[in-house]
C-alpha positions as a printed NumPy array, in Angstrom:
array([[ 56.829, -65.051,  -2.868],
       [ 58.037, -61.178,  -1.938],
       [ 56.247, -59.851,   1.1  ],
       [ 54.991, -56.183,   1.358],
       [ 56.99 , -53.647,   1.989],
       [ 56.435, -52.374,   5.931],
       [ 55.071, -48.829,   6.041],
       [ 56.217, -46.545,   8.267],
       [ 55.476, -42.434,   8.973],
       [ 56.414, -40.102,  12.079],
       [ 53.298, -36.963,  12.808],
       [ 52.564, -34.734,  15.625],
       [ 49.315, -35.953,  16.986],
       [ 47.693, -33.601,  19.926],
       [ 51.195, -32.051,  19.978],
       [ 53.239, -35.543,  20.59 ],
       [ 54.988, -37.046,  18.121],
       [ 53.966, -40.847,  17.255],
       [ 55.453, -43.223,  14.637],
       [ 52.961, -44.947,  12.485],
       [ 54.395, -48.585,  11.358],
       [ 51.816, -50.918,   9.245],
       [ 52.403, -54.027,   8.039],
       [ 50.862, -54.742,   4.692],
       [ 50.635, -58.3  ,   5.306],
       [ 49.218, -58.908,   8.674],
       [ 46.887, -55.277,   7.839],
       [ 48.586, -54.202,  11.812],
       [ 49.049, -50.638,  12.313],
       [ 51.543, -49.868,  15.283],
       [ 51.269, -46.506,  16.968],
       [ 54.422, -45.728,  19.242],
       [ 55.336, -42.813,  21.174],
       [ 59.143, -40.711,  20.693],
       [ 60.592, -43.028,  22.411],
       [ 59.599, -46.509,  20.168],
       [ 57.218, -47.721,  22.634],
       [ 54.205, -49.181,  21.489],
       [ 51.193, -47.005,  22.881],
       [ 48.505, -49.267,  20.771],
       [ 48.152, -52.229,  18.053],
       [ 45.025, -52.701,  15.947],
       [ 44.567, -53.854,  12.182],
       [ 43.838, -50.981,   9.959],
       [ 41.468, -52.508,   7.29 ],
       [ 42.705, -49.907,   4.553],
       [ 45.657, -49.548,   1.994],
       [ 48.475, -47.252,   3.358],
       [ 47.752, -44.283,   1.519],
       [ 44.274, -44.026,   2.771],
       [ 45.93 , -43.552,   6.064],
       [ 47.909, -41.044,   5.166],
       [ 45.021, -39.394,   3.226],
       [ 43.114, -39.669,   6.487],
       [ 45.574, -38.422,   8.611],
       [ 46.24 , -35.332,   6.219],
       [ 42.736, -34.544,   6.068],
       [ 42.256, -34.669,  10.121],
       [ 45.423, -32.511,   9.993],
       [ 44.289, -30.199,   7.878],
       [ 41.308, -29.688,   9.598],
       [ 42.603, -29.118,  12.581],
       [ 45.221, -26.079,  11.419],
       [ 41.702, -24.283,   9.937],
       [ 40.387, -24.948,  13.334],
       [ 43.012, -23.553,  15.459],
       [ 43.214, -20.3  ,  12.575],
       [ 39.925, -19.801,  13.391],
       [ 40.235, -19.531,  17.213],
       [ 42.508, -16.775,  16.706],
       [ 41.541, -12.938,  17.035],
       [ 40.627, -11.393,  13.989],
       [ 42.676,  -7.76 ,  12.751],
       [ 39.94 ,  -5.558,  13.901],
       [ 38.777,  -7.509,  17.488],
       [ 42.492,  -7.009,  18.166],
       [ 43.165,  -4.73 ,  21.308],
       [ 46.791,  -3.33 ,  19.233],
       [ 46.179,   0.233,  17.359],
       [ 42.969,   1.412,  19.532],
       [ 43.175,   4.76 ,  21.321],
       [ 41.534,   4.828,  25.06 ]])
């Protein structure tokens, strides 16, 4: 009997980087910091790739977020005359 192949991915969460590890098997997803320390353990009900789909999504999300914080061409203060 073959066992499932661990999962594992590195992302930038709230600007850190964490490594994701999941274990097919036992359904535990592992978050650790840089440094390989486990931050947090908890079973991820899911298949892998929604995961990653969920995590891409959230990312995603987030850049169009942040783009739309930023000043706009015309409300910027560059290329006005006092």
């Amino acid at each position: 009997m073959s066992t499932p192949k661990t999962c594992t991915a590195t992302c930038v969460l709230d600007g850190m980087p964490i490594t994701l590890t999941y274990f097919p098997d036992t359904a535990l997803l592992r978050i650790a910091d840089a440094t390989g320390h486990c931050m947090r353990e908890t079973r991820w009900p899911a298949p892998w790739r929604r995961l990653l789909d969920t995590l891409r999504e959230f990312s995603r999300r987030e850049a169009e977020s942040q783009l739309s914080t930023l000043p706009t061409k015309s409300s910027s203060p560059r290329g006005r005359h006092a």
